[in-house]
C-alpha atoms as a printed R data frame, in Angstrom:
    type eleno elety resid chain resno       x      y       z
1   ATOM     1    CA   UNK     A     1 160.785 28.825 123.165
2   ATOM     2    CA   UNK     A     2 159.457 31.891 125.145
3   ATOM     3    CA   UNK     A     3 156.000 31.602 123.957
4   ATOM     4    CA   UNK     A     4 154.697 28.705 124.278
5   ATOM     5    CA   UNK     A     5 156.747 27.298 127.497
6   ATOM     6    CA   UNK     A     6 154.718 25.478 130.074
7   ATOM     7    CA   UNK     A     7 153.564 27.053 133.640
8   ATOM     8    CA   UNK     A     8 155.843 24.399 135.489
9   ATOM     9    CA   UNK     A     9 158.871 25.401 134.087
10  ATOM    10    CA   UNK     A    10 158.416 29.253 135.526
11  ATOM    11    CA   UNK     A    11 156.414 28.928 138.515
12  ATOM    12    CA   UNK     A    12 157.614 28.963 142.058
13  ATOM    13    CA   UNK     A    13 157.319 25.344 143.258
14  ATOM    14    CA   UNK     A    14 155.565 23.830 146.726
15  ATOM    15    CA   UNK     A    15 158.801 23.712 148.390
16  ATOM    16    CA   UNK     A    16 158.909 27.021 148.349
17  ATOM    17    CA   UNK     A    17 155.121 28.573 148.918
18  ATOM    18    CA   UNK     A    18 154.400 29.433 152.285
19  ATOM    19    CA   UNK     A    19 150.709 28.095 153.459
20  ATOM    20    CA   UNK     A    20 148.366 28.085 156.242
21  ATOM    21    CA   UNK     A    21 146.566 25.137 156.966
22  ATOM    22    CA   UNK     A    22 142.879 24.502 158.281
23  ATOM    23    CA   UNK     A    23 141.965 23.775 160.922
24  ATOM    24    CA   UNK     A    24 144.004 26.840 162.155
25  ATOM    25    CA   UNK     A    25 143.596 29.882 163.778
26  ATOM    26    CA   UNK     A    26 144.524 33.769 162.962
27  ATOM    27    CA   UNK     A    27 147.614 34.072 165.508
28  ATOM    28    CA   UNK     A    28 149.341 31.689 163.250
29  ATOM    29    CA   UNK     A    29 148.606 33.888 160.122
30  ATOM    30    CA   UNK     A    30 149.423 37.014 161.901
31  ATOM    31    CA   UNK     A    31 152.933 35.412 163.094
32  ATOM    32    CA   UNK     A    32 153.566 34.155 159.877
33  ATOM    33    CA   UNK     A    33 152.825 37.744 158.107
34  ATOM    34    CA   UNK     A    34 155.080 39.823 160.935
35  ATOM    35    CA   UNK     A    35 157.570 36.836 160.001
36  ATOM    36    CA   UNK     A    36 157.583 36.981 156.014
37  ATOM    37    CA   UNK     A    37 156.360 40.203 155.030
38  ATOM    38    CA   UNK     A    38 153.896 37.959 152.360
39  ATOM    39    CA   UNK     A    39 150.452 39.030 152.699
40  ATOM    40    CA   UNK     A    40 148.513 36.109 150.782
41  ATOM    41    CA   UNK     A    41 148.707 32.656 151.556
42  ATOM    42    CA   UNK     A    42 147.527 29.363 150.088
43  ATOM    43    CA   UNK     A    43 145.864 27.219 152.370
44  ATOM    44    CA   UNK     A    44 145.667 23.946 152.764
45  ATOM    45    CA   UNK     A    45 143.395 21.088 154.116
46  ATOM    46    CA   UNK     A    46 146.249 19.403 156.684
47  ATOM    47    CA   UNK     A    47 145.041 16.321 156.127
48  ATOM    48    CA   UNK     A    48 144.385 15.816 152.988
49  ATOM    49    CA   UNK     A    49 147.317 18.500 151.436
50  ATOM    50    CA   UNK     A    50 144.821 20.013 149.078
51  ATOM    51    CA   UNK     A    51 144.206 23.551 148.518
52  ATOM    52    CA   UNK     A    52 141.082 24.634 149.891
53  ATOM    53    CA   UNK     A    53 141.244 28.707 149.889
54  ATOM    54    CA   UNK     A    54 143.222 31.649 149.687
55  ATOM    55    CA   UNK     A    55 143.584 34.175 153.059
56  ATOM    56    CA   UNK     A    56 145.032 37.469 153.116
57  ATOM    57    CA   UNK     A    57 145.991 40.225 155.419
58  ATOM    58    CA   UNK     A    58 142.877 41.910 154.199
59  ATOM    59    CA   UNK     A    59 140.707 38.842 155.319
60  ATOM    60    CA   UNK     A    60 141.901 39.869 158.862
61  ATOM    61    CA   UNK     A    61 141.016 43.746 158.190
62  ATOM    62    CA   UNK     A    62 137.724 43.133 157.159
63  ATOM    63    CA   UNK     A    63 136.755 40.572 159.795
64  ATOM    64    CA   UNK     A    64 138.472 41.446 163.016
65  ATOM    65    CA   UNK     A    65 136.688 39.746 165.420
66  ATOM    66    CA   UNK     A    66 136.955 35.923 163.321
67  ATOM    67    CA   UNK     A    67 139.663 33.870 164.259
68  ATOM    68    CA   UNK     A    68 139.321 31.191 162.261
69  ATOM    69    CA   UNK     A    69 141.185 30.799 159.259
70  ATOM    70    CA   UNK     A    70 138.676 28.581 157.667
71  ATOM    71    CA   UNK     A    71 136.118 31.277 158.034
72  ATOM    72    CA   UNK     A    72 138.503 34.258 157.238
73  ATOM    73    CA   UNK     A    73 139.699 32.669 154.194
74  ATOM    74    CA   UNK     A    74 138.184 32.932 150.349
75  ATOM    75    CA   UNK     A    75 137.284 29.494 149.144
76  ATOM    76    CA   UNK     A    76 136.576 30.670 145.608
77  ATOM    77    CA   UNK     A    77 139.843 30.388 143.652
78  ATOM    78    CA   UNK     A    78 141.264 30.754 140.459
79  ATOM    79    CA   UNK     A    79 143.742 28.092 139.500
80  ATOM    80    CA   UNK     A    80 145.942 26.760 136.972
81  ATOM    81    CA   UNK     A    81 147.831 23.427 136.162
82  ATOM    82    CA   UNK     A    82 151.592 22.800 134.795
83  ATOM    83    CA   UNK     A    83 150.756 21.963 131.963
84  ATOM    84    CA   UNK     A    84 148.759 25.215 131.004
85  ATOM    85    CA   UNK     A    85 150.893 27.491 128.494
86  ATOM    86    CA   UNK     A    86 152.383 30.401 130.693
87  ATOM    87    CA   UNK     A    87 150.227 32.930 127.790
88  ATOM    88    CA   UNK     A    88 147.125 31.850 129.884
89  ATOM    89    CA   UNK     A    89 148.325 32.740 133.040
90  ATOM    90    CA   UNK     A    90 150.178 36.299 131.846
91  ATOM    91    CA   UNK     A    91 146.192 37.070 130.264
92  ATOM    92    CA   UNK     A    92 144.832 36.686 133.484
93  ATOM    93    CA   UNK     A    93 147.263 38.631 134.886
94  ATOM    94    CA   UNK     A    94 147.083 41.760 132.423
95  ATOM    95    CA   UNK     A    95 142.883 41.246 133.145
96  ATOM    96    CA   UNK     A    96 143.113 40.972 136.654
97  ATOM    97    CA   UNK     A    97 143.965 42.431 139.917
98  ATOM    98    CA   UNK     A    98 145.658 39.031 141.240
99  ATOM    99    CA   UNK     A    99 149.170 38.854 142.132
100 ATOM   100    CA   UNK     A   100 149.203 34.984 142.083
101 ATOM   101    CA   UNK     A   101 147.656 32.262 140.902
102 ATOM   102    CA   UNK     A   102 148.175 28.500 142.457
103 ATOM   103    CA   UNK     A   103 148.651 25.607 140.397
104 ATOM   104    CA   UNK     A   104 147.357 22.491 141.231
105 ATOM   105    CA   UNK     A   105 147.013 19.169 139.922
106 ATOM   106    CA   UNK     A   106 144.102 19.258 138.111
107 ATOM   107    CA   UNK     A   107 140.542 20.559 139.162
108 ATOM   108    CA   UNK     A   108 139.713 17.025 140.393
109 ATOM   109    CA   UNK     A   109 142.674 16.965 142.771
110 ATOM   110    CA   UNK     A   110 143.338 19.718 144.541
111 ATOM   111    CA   UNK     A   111 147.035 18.979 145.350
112 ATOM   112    CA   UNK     A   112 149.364 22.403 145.402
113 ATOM   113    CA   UNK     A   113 152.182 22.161 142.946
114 ATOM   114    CA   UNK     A   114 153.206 25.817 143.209
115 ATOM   115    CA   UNK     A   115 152.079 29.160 142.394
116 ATOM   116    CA   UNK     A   116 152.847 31.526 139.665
117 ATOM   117    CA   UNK     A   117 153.046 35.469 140.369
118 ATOM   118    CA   UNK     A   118 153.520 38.417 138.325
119 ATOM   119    CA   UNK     A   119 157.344 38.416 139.444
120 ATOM   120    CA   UNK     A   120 157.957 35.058 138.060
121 ATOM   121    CA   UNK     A   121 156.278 36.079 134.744
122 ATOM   122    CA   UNK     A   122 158.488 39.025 134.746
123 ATOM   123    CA   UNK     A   123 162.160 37.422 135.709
124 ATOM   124    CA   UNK     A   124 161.665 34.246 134.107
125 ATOM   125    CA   UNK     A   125 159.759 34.938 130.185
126 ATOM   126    CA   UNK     A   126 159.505 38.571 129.701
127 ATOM   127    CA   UNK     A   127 163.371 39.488 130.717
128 ATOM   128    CA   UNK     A   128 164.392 37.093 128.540
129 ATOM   129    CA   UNK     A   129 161.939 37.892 125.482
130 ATOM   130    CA   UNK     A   130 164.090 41.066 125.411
131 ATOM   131    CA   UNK     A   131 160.822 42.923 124.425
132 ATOM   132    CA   UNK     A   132 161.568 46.091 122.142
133 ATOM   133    CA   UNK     A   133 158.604 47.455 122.226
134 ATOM   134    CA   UNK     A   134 158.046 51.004 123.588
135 ATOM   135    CA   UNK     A   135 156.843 51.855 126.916
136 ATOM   136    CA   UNK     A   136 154.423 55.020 125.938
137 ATOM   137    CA   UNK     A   137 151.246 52.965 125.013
138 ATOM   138    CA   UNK     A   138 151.625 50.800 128.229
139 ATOM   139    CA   UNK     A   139 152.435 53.127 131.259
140 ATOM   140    CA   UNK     A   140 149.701 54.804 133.341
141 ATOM   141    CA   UNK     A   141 149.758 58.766 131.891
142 ATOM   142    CA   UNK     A   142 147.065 59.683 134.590
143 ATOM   143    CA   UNK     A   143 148.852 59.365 137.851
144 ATOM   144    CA   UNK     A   144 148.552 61.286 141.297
145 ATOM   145    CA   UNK     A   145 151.302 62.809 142.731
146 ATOM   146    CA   UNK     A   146 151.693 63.552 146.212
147 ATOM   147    CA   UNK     A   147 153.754 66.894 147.848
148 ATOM   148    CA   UNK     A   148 156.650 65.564 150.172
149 ATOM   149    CA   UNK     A   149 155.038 67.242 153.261
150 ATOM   150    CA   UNK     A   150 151.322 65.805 153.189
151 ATOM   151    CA   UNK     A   151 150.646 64.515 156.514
152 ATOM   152    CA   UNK     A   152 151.110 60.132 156.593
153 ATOM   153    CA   UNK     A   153 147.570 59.523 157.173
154 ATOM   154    CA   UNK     A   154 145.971 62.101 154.314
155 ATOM   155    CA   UNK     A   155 148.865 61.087 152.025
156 ATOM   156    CA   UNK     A   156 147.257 57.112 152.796
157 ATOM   157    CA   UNK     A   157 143.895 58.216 151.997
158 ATOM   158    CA   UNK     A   158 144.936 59.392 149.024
159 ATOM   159    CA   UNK     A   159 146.492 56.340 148.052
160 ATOM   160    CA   UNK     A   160 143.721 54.283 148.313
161 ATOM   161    CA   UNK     A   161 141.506 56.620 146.418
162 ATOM   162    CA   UNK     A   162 143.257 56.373 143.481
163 ATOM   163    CA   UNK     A   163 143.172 52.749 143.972
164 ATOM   164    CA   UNK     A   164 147.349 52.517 143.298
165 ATOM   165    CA   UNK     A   165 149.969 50.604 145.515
166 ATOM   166    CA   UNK     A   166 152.535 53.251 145.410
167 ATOM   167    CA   UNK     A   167 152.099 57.054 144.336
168 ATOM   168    CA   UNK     A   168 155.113 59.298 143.419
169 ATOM   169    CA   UNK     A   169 156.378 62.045 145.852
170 ATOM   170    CA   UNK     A   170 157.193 65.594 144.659
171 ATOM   171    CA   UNK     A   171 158.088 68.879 145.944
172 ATOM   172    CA   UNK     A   172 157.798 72.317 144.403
173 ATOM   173    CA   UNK     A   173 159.982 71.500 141.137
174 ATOM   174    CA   UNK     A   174 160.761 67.720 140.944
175 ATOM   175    CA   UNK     A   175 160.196 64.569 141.722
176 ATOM   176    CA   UNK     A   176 162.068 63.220 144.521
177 ATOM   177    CA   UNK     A   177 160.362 59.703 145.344
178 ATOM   178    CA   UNK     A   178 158.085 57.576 145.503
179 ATOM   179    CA   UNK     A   179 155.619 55.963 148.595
180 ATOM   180    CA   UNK     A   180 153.876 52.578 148.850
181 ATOM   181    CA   UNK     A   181 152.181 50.228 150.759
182 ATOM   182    CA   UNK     A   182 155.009 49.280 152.066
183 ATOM   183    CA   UNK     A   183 156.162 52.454 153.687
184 ATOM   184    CA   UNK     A   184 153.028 53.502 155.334
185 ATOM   185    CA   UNK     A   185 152.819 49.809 157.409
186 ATOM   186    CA   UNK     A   186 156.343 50.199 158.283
187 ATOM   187    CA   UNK     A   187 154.958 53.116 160.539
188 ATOM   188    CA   UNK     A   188 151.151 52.171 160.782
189 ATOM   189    CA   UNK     A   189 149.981 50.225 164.133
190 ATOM   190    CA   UNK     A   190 146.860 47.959 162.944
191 ATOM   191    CA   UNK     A   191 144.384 46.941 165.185
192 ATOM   192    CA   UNK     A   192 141.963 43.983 165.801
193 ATOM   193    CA   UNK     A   193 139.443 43.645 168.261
194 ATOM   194    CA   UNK     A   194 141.216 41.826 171.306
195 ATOM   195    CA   UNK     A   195 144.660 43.475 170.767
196 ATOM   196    CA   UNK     A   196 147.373 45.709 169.022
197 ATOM   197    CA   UNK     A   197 149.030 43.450 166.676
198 ATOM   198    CA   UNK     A   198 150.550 43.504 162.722
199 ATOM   199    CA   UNK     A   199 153.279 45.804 161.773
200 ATOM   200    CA   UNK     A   200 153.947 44.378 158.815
201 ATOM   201    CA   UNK     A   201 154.696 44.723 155.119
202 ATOM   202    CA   UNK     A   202 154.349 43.153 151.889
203 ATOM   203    CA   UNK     A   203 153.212 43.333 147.969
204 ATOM   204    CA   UNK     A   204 150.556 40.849 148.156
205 ATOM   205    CA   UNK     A   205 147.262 41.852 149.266
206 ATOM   206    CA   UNK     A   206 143.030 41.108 148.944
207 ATOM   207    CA   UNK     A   207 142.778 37.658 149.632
208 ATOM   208    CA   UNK     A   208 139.012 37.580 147.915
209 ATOM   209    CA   UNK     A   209 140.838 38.755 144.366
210 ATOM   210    CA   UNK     A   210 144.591 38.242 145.340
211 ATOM   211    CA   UNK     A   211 144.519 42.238 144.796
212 ATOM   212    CA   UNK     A   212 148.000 44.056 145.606
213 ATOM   213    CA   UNK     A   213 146.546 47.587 144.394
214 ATOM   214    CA   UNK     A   214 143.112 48.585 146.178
215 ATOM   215    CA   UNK     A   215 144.086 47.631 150.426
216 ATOM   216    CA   UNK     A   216 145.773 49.620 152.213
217 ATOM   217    CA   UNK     A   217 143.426 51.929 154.724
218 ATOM   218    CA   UNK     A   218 140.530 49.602 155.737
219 ATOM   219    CA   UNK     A   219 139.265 52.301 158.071
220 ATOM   220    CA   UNK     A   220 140.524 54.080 160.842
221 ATOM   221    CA   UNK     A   221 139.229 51.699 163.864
222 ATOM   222    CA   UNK     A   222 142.258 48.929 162.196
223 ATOM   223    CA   UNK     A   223 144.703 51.399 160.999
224 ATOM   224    CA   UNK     A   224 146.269 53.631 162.686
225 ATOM   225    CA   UNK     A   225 148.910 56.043 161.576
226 ATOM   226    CA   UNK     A   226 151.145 58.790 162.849
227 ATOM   227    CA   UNK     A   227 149.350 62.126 162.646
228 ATOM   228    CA   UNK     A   228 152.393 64.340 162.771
229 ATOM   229    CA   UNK     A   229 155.028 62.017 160.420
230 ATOM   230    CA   UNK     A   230 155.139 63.821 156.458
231 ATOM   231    CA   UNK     A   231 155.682 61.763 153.325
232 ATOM   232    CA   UNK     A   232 158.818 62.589 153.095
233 ATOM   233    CA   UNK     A   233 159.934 61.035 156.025
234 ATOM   234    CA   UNK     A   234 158.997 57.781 155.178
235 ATOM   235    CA   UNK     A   235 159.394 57.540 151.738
236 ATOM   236    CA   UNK     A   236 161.629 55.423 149.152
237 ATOM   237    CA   UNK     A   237 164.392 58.507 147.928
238 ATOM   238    CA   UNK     A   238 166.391 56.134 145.877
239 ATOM   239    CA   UNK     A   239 164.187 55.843 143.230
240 ATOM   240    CA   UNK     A   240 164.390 53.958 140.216
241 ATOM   241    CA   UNK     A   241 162.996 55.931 136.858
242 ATOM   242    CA   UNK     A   242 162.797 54.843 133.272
243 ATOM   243    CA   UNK     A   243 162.882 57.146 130.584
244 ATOM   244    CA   UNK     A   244 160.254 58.094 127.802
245 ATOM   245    CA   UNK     A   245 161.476 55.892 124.949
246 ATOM   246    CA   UNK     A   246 162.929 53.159 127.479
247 ATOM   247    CA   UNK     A   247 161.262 49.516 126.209
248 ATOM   248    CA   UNK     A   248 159.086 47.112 127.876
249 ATOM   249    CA   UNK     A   249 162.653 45.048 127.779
250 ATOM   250    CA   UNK     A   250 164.433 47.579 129.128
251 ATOM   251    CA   UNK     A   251 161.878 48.307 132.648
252 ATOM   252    CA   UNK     A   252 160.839 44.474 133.057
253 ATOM   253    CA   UNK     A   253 164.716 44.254 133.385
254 ATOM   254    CA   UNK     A   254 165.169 46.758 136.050
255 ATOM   255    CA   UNK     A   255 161.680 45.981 137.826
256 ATOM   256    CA   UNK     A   256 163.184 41.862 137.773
257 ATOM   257    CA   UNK     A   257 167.208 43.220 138.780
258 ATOM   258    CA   UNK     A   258 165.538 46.016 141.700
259 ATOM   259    CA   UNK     A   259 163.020 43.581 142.502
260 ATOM   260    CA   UNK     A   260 160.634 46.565 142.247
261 ATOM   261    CA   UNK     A   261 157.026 46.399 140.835
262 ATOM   262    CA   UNK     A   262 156.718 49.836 139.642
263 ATOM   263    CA   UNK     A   263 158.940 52.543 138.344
264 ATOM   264    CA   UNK     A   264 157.788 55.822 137.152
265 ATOM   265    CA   UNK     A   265 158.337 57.323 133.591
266 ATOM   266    CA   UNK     A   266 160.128 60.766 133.534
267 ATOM   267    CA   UNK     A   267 161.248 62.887 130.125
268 ATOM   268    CA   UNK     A   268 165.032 64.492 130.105
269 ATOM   269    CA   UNK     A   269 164.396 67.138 132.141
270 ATOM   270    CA   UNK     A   270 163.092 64.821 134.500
271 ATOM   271    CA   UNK     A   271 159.542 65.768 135.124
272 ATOM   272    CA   UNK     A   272 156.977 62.654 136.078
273 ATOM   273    CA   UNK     A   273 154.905 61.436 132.894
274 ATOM   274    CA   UNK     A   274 153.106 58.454 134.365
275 ATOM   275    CA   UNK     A   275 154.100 54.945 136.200
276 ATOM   276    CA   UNK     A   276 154.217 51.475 134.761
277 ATOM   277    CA   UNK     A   277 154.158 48.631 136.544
278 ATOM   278    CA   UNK     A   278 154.427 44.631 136.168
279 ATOM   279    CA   UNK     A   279 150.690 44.275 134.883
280 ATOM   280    CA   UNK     A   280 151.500 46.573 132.495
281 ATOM   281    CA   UNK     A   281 154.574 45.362 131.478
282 ATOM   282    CA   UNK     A   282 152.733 41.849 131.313
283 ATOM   283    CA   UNK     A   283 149.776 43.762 128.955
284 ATOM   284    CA   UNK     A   284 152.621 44.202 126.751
285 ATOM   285    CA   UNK     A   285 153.896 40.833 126.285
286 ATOM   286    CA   UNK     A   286 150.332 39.586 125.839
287 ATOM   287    CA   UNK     A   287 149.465 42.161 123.162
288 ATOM   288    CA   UNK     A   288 153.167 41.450 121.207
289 ATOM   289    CA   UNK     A   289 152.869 37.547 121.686
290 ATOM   290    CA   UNK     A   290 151.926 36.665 118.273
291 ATOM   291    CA   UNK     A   291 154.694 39.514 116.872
292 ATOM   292    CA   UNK     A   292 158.365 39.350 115.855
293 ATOM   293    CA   UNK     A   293 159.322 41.159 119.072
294 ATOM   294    CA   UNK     A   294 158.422 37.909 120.704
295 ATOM   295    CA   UNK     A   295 161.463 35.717 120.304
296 ATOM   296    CA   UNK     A   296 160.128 31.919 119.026
């Protein structure tokens, strides 16, 4: 059954989450970042194997002079267990800002089982619930667009402004691509307060809210960015589009097959309508989960 299948039988199991551990220190979370390209991590009491906190990349921006994971970290969590239905977890997600949620034993014991994240809700129950819905009440219709030649570090400020993880890119008559997160650390040089460290990437960000759309520029004195690089030399060109009309089955297919988390929506002619993403795509599947579309 799609709807009412248990958490454990779609989430990514322990074997495979990456952790920190406590005691430990930030040069093993800033190896382990440059390393995976993750940017939110679980962690762990070592002796005891229980989860005692999420830490993020953004834990480091906002306090660069700690080097303590225990201190960086956020010990307020929101957690599920197997057994929970995976509706629970997708109405959290479609609510929230988080990108994933642990699952533990129970709230008793602490024990990490796995985790759950937006891309496992997406591959593994709404691919498959083959959703016909259409994609105009879902997708974001108020989007900023940014011109191919805006300098790197305006075109970043402008990103977090409008609080997205990726913006389109156009130039005088089309759209022609599309910049993230992603793109501007692939160029930025962030630094702490004892060294230059962290050119990295990843989807997964705000380890207080496990946020992947509102950090990106904590402030000039971490991040640092080319002055004289343009959007358009650092963008994504092969970009994915859906059409107006496409279904939430059709773009949770190509965001799971891409392994993309947003695509934006153009008409025939190709001009840029809005952007829809995997919490929107999730939105969907919560609001049809009761209807026909929703196989049983």
């Amino acid at each position: 059954m799609i709807k009412d299948i248990p958490i454990s039988r779609v989430m990514t199991k322990r074997d495979k989450v990456i952790t920190m551990n406590i005691p430990g220190n930030r040069e093993i979370l800033i190896e382990t970042i440059r390393e995976t390209g993750l940017s939110v991590y679980p962690v762990l009491k070592k002796n005891s194997g229980e989860l005692a906190g999420i830490v993020s990349r953004s834990d480091l921006f906002r306090n660069p002079d700690e080097t303590q994971i225990s201190l960086l970290m956020n010990r307020n969590v929101f957690t599920l267990t197997p057994t929970d239905k995976v509706i629970i977890a997708a109405k959290v997600f479609a609510r929230e800002i988080f990108q994933r949620i642990p699952i533990i034993d129970n709230k008793e014991n602490k024990n990490l089982l796995g985790v759950i994240s937006r891309n496992d809700l997406v591959k593994k129950v709404i691919v498959p619930a083959k959703i016909q819905a259409d994609v105009e009440p879902y997708y974001n219709k108020n989007v900023t667009a940014i011109w191919e030649r805006t300098p790197v570090p305006v075109a970043a400020k402008i990103l977090r402004s409008c609080h997205q993880k990726g913006v389109p890119v156009i130039n005088e008559s089309k759209l022609i691509g599309i910049i993230t997160q992603h793109d501007f650390l692939k160029v930025a040089e962030i630094l702490d307060s004892q060294s230059k460290s962290l050119t990295g990437h990843g989807t997964e960000n705000n380890g207080s809210s496990w946020d992947s759309e509102s950090v990106l520029i904590i402030g000039s004195k971490t991040l640092t960015l080319p002055p004289d690089l343009k959007v358009n030399e650092i963008m994504e060109k092969n970009l994915e589009v859906c059409y107006e009309g496409s279904t939430i089955g059709e773009v949770s297919k190509k965001m799971s097959l891409k392994e993309i988390d947003q695509i934006p929506v153009v008409n025939a002619s190709g001009d840029l309508l809005g952007i829809i993403n995997q919490k929107d795509v999730i939105k969907a599947y919560v609001d049809l989960y009761f209807d026909s579309n929703i196989p049983e």
